[in-house]
N, C-alpha and C positions, 0 to 999 in steps of 0.2 A: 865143324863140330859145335861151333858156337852157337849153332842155329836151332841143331834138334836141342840144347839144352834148354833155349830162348821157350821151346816149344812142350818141354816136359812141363817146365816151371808152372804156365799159368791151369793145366791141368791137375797138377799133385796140389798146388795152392788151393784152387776147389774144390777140392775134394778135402784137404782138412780145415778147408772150413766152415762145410758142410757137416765133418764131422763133430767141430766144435759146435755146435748151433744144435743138433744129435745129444750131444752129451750136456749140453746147456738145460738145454728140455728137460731131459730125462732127469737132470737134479734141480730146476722149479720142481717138477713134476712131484719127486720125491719130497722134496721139502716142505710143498703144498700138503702130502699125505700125511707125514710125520703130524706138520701143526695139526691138522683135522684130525685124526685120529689123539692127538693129544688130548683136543677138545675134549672128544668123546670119552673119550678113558675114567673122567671124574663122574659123569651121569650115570653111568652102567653102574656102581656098587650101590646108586640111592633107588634104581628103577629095581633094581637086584632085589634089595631091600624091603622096597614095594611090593612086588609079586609077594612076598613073605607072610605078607601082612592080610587079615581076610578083608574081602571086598565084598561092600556092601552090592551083593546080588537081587533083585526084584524074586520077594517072595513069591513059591509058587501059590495058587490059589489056593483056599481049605475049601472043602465041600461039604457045601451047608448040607446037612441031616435034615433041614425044612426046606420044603422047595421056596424059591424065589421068582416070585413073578412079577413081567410090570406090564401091564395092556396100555398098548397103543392107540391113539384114534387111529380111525380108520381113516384112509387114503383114497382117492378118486382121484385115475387118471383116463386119459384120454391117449388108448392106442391107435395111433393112427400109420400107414402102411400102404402103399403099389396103390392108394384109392380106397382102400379099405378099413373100415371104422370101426372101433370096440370103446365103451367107457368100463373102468374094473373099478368094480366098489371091493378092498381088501382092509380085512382089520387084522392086527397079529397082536398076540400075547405073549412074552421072551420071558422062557423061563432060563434062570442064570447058576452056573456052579459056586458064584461069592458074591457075597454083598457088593463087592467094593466096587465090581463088575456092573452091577445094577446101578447103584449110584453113579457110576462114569457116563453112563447110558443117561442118566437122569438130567447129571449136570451139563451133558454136552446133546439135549434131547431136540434143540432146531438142526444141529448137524446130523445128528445120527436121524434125522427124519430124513434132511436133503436126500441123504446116502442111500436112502431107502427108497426115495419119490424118483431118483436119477435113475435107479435098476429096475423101478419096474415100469417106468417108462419106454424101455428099452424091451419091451416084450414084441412077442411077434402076435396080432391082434389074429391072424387067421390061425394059429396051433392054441390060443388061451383057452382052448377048452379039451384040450390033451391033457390025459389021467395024467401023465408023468408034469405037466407046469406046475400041479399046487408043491410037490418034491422038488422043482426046479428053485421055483419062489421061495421056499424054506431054504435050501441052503444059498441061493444067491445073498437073502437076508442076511445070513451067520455071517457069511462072506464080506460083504460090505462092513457090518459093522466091529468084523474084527480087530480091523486095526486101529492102534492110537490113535485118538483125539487133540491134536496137539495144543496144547505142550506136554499134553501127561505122557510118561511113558510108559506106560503098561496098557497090554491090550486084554479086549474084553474076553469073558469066556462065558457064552451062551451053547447050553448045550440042546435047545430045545426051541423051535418055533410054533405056534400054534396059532391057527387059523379062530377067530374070532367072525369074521363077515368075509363070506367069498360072493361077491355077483355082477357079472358079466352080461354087458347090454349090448 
């Protein structure tokens, strides 16, 4: 008898204290949650607070009653493609819905050229004389240059591209 007892022992041992080790965990665990949550408890009535409060939102544009225009020098680039060779002479004039949008364009005008010279590098020299590229070219342009100029954060709002010089060699 003393043997199957010998043989219970180191089994039911294991097993509580496995269970101890179970229950150990389980109150770090909780104890861990309680302090975090503790943390948290004091930030939530001042973020609370905040949302309450109005936030300075990026005003929408006003739309100038005068149109606004700024013409661009014109561009020259060199479509090249499969062997096959195009030079594009293109000028555009951006007309803009706010001032502030023209002036961004202004201040930030070697970037916003890059932006310009990368996309339409990027044409295909054999379609550059399909009706639908000078449509392409217009809004690829809007496209690039919509978004922020970094660091400002407000994006431009040109509602109009105009061709000034289109020619294709």
């Amino acid at each position: 008898m003393s043997k199957e007892t010998n043989n219970a022992s180191p089994k039911s041992g294991s097993f509580f204290k496995t269970l101890i080790i179970i229950i150990l965990c389980l109150g770090i665990g909780g104890a861990g949650m309680w302090y975090y949550m503790g943390k948290m408890l004091p930030a939530q009535p001042a973020q609370a607070q905040q949302a309450t409060q109005p936030v300075a939102v990026p005003s929408v544009p006003t739309v100038s009653a005068n149109p606004i225009f700024m013409e661009l020098d014109p561009f020259t680039v060199t479509l090249n493609r499969n062997g096959f060779s195009r030079v594009l002479y293109v000028g555009f004039t951006l007309r803009f819905e706010d001032q502030a949008s023209m002036e961004r364009v202004s201040k930030y005008l070697p970037e916003a050229r890059s932006r310009i010279l990368i996309e339409l590098s990027s044409l295909n020299p054999e379609t550059i004389h399909d009706k639908e590229t000078p449509d392409l070219i217009k809004e690829a342009v809007k496209r690039v240059l919509l978004p922020a100029f970094y660091p400002e954060p407000y994006t431009q709002h040109i509602s109009n591209v105009l061709f000034t010089n289109f020619v294709v060699q």
